[in-house]
C-alpha positions in Angstrom: 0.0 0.0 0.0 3.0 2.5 0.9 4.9 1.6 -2.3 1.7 1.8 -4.4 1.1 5.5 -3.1 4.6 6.3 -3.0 4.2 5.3 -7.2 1.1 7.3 -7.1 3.3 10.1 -5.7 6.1 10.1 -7.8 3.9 9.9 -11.2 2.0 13.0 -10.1 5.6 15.1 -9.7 7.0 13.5 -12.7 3.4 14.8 -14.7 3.4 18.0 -12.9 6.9 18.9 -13.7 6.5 19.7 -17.3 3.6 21.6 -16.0 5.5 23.8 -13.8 7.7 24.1 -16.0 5.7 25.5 -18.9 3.7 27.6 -16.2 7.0 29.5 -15.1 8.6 29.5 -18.7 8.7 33.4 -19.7 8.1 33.7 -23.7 7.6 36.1 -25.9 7.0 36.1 -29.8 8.5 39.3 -31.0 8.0 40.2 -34.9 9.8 42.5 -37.0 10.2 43.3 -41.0 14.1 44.2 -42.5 16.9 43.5 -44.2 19.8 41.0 -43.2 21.5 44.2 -41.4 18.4 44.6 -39.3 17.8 41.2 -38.8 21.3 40.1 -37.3 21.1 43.3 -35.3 17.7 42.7 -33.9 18.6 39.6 -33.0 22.0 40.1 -31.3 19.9 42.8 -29.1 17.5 39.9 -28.3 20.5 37.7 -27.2 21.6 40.5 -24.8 18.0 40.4 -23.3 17.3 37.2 -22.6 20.9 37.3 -21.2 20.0 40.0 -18.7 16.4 38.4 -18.1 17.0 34.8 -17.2 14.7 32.0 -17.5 13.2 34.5 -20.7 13.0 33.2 -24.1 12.0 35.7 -26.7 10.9 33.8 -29.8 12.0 35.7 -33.1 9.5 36.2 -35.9 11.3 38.5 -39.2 10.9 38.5 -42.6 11.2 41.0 -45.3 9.0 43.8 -46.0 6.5 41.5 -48.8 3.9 39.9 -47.2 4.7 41.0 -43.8 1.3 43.3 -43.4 -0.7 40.5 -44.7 0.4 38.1 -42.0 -0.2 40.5 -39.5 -3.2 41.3 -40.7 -4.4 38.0 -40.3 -2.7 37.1 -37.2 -4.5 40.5 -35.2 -8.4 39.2 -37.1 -7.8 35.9 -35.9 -6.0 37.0 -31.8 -2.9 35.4 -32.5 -0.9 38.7 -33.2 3.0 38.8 -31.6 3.4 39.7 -28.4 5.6 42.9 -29.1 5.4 44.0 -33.3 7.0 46.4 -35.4 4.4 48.2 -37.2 4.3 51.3 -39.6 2.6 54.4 -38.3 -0.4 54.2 -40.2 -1.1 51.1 -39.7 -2.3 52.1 -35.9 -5.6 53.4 -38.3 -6.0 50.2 -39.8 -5.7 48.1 -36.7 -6.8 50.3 -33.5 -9.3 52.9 -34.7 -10.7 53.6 -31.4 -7.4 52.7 -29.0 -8.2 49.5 -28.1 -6.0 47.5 -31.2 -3.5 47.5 -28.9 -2.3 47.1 -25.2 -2.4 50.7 -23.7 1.1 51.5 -22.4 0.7 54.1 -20.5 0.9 52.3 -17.2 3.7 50.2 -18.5 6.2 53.0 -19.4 9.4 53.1 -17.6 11.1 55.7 -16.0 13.9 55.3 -18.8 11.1 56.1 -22.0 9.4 58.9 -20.3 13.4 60.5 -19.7 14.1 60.1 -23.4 11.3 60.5 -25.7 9.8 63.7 -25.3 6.0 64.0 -25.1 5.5 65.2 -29.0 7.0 61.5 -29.4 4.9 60.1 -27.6 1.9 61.4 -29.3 2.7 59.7 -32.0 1.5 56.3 -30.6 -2.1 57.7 -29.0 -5.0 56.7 -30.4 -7.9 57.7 -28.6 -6.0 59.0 -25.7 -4.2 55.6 -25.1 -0.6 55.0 -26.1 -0.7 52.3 -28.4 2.8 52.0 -30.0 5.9 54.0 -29.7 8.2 55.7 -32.0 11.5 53.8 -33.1 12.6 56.8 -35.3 11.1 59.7 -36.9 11.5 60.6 -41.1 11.2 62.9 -43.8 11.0 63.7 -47.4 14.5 65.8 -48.1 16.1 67.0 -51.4 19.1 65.4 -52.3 21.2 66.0 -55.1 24.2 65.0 -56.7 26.4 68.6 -57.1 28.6 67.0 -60.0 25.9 66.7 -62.0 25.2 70.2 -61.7 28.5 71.4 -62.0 28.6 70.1 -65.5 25.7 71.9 -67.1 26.4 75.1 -64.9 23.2 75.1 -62.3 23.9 76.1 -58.9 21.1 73.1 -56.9 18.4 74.2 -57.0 16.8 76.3 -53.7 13.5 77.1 -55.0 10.6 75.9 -57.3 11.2 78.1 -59.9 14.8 77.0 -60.4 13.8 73.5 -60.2 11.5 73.8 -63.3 14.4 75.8 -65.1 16.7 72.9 -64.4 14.6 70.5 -67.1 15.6 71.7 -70.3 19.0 73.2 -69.2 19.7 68.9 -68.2 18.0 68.0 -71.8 19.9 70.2 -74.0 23.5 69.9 -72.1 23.3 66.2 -71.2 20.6 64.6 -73.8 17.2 63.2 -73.8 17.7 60.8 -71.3 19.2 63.5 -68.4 16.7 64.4 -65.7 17.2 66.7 -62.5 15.1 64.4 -60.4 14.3 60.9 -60.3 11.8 58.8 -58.3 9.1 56.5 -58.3 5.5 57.4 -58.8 4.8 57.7 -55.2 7.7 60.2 -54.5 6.5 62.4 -57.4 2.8 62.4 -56.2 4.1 63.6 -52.5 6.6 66.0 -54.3 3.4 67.9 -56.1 1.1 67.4 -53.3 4.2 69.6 -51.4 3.5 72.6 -54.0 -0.1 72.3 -53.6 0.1 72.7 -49.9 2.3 75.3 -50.0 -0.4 77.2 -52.2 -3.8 76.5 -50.6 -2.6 75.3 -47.6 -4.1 71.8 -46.8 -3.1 68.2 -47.8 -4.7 65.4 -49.6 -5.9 63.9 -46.5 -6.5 65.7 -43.0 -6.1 64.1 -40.2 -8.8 63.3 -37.6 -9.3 66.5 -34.8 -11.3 67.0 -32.1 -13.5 68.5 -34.5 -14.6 65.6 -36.4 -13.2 63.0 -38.5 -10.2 62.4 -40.8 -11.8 63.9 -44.5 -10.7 64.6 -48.2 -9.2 68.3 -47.3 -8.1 69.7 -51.1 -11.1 71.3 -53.4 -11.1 70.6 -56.6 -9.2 73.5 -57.4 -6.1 72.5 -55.3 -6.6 68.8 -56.7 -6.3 70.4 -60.0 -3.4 71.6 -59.0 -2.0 68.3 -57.8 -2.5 67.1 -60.9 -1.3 69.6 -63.0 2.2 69.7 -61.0 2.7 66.6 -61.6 2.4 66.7 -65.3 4.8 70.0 -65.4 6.9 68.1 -63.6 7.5 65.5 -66.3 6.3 67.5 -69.5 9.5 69.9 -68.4 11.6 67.5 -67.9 12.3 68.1 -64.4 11.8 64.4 -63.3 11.7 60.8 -65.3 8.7 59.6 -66.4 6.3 56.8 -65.4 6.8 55.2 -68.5 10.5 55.4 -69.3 11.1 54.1 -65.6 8.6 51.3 -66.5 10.9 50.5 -69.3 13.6 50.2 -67.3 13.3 46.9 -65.3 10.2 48.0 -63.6 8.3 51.0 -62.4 9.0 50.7 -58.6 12.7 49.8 -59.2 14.8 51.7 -56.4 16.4 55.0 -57.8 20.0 53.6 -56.6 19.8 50.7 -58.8 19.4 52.8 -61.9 22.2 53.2 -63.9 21.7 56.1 -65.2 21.3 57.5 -61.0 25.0 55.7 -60.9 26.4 57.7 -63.9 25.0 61.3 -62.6 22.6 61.4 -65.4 19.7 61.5 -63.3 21.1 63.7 -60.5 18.4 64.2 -58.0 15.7 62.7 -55.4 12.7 63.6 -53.3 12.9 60.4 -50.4 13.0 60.0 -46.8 16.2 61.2 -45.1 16.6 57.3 -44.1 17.3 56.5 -47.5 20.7 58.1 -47.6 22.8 55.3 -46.8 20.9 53.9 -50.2 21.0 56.3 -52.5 24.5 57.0 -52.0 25.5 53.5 -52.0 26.1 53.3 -55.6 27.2 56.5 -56.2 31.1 56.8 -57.3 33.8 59.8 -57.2 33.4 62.4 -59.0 29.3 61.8 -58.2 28.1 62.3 -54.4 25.1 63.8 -52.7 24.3 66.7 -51.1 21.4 67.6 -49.0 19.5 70.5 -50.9 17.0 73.7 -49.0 13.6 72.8 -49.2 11.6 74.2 -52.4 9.4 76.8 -50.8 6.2 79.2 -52.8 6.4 82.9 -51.7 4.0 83.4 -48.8 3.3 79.7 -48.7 0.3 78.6 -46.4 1.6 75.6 -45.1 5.3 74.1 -45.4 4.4 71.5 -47.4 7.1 69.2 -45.9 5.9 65.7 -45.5 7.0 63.6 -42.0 6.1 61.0 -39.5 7.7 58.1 -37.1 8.9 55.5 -39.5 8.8 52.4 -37.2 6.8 51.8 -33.8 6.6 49.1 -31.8 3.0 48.1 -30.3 2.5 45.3 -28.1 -0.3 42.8 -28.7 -4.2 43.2 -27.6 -3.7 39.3 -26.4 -0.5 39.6 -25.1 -0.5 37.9 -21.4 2.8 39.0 -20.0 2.3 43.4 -20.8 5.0 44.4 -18.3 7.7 42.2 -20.0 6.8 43.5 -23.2 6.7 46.6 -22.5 10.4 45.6 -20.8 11.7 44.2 -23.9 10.5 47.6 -26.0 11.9 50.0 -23.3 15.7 48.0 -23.7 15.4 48.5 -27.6 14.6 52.4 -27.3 16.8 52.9 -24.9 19.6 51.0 -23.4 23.0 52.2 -24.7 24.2 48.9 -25.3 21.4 47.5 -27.3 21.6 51.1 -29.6 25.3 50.4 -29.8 23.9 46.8 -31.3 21.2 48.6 -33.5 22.9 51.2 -34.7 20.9 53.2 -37.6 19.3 49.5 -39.1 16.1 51.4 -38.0 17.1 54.7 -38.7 18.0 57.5 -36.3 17.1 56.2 -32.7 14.2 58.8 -31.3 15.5 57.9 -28.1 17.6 61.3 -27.2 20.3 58.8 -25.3 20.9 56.3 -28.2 21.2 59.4 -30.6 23.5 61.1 -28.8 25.7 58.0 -28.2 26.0 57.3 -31.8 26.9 61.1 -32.8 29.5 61.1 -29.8 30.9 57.8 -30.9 31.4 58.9 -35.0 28.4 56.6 -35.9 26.4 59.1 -37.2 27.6 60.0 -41.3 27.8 63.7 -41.5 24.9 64.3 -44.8 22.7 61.7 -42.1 23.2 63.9 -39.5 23.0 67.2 -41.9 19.5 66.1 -43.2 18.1 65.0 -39.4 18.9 68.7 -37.9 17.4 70.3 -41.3 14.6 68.3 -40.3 14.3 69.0 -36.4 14.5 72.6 -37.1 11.2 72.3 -39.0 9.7 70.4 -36.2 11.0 72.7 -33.4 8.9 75.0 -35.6 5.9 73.6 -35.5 6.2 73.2 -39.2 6.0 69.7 -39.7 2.3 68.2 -38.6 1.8 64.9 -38.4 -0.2 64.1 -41.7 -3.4 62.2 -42.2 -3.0 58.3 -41.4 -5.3 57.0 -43.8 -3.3 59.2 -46.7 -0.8 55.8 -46.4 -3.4 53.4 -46.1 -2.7 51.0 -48.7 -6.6 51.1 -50.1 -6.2 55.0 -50.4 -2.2 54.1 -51.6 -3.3 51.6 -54.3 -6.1 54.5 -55.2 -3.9 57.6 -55.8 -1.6 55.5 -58.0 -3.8 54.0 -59.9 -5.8 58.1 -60.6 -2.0 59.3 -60.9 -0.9 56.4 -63.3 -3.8 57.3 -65.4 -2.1 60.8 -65.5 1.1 59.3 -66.3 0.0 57.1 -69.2 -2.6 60.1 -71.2 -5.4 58.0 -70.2 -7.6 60.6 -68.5 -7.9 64.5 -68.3 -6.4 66.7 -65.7 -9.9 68.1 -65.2 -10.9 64.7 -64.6 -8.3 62.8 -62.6 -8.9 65.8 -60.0 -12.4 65.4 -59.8 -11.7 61.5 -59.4 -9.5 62.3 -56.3 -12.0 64.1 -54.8 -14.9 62.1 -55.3 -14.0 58.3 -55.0 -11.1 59.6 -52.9 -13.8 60.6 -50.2 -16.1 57.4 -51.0 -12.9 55.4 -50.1 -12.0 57.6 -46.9 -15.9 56.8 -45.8 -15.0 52.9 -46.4 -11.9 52.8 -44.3 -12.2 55.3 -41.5 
């Protein structure tokens, strides 16, 4: 009888080890997008972690940019999202449009977030007054240019609009057919002539949500005119390449740096966020280089036209059951020195003000990186730099001002009517997805 409950009692430890086990075992499934730089970086900062957190295992969920959305999409429908995520900006429209997509972490913050990212950071990642996700990095559209270039048809860069346009036929006639001031895909045109019309009437595409009401289609049909017609100067003068020609060219959306004729100084110019740098001068080889150029500004503009926002947040998940560690492991990537030294810029310019200035005291920082980040601080300091409308990058409203602009590009519609198409289905849409 003793030996048979003394059985009995061994088989219910042995059964409830695994138990216990499982029970104490500290997991989290963290998810993230990138490159093979960002990846082994990401994951050497996990390592230090779980090193300073024992008994924690974080498992590692990364993948390229294709395809990422969509499996996060169906991972949040279905409750099975990641317990902390790297998401884009906009997406906290698509996923928490009242606040509660995500866990709130407010009460989770750490003494070491609130220190380093300043409230107007913070704002970034409320939705509905609740802090859903919070700000890896902040970007913006810049002018770069390649001065060479420049230097052989006799243009100073160009500083203002008017000079820009000028620069077209001065690039065609010196250089050939082929010669363009600026290059870029279709969506960096579109944001480069929704920057003129801005300037000029003093509202966006897309407005963002206020107090006031909701997020709604902000340009008239005068100002989408507009929009429409800048965009068709800029290519009928030559200032930037066309749709079609960069179509011809192994594909539409193929990165400006990968163009040969970026690599020869032929095309010697692009509108794209600051963290591109590293990329479009990648390529480039003595005598070519870049230079960061002034911001193209209208006389008595309304609005500075310049287009920003956080480029990567990190949210933790709606389901997630262990908040506080999460919130833990997003805290260490923001803002412990030793994981930034790890990081570095795979993620751009840390927000965090500690990271930041480690890397600038250290050398880290390249000196046209660190050039374009204080251009575009000083706009922000300003108050000059709003955060734009979320739903303007949904990738319904995305996939809708390409295809009207594409139109445009191709001579298949009207300037008269591709504006009236932006405002009308581009407000049925914005109804369908707010």
């Amino acid at each position: 009888m003793k030996r048979r409950l003394l059985l009995q009692g061994l088989g219910a430890a042995t059964l409830s080890a695994p138990a216990l086990a499982q029970k104490d075992a500290r997991v989290l499934r963290f998810a993230w997008w990138g490159g093979a730089a960002r990846h082994g970086a990401t994951l050497a900062a996990v390592r230090l972690f779980e090193q300073r957190n024992a008994g924690l295992r974080i498992k590692s969920e990364y993948m390229g940019f294709n395809g990422y959305l969509e499996r996060l999409t169906t991972q949040v429908a279905g409750g099975s999202e990641p317990d902390v995520m790297q998401i884009n900006w906009a997406w906290l429209a698509m996923f928490s449009k009242r606040g509660s997509g995500f866990t709130d972490l407010t009460p989770l913050l750490g003494p070491a977030v609130r220190e380093q990212l300043p409230e107007a950071e913070l704002a970034t990642g409320r939705v509905a007054g609740k802090l859903n996700a919070l700000p890896v990095s902040y970007s913006a559209r810049v002018m770069l240019w390649n001065p060479s270039t420049f230097e052989r048809v006799g243009l100073a860069l160009p500083k203002t609009w008017d000079e820009l346009f000028a620069a077209g036929p001065v690039f065609r006639n010196k250089l050939g057919e082929g010669a363009f001031p600026l290059d870029g895909e279709l969506y960096d045109m579109i944001l480069l002539a929704q920057t003129w019309v801005q300037q000029k009437h003093g509202t966006p595409f897309i407005a963002p949500a206020t107090a006031e009401g909701p997020s709604r289609v902000a340009m008239n049909e005068a100002a989408a005119l507009d929009w429409v017609r800048i965009y068709q100067r800029l290519v009928k003068e030559h200032v930037a390449t066309p749709l079609p020609l960069r179509a011809s060219l192994g594909g539409a959306e193929k990165p400006t740096e990968q163009q040969p004729d970026w690599v020869t100084g032929r095309w010697a110019g692009n509108y794209t966020w600051d963290s591109a740098i590293p990329l479009r001068a990648s390529t480039l080889k003595p005598p070519q280089r870049l230079a960061l150029g002034d911001f193209p500004t209208l006389p008595g503009a309304l609005h500075s036209g310049m287009f920003g926002r956080p480029t990567l947040m990190y949210a933790v998940g709606r389901h997630c059951k262990q908040p506080e560690l999460a919130a833990r492991l997003i805290e260490f990537l923001l803002t412990d020195l030793d994981a930034a030294r790890l990081l570095g810029r795979t993620r751009g310019l840390p927000g965090a003000r500690g990271p930041l200035q480690q890397l600038e005291r250290e050398g880290q920082l390249p000196a046209l990186e660190l050039q374009a980040h204080r251009q575009i601080q000083a706009q922000r300091d300003a108050g000059r730099l709003p955060l734009p409308g979320p739903l303007f990058e949904h990738p319904r409203m995305l996939k809708f001002m390409r295809e009207v602009f594409e139109t445009v590009a191709y001579n298949k519609t009207t300037d008269i009517a591709a504006a009236r198409r932006l405002i009308t289905d581009g407000a049925a849409l914005l109804n369908r997805i707010k």
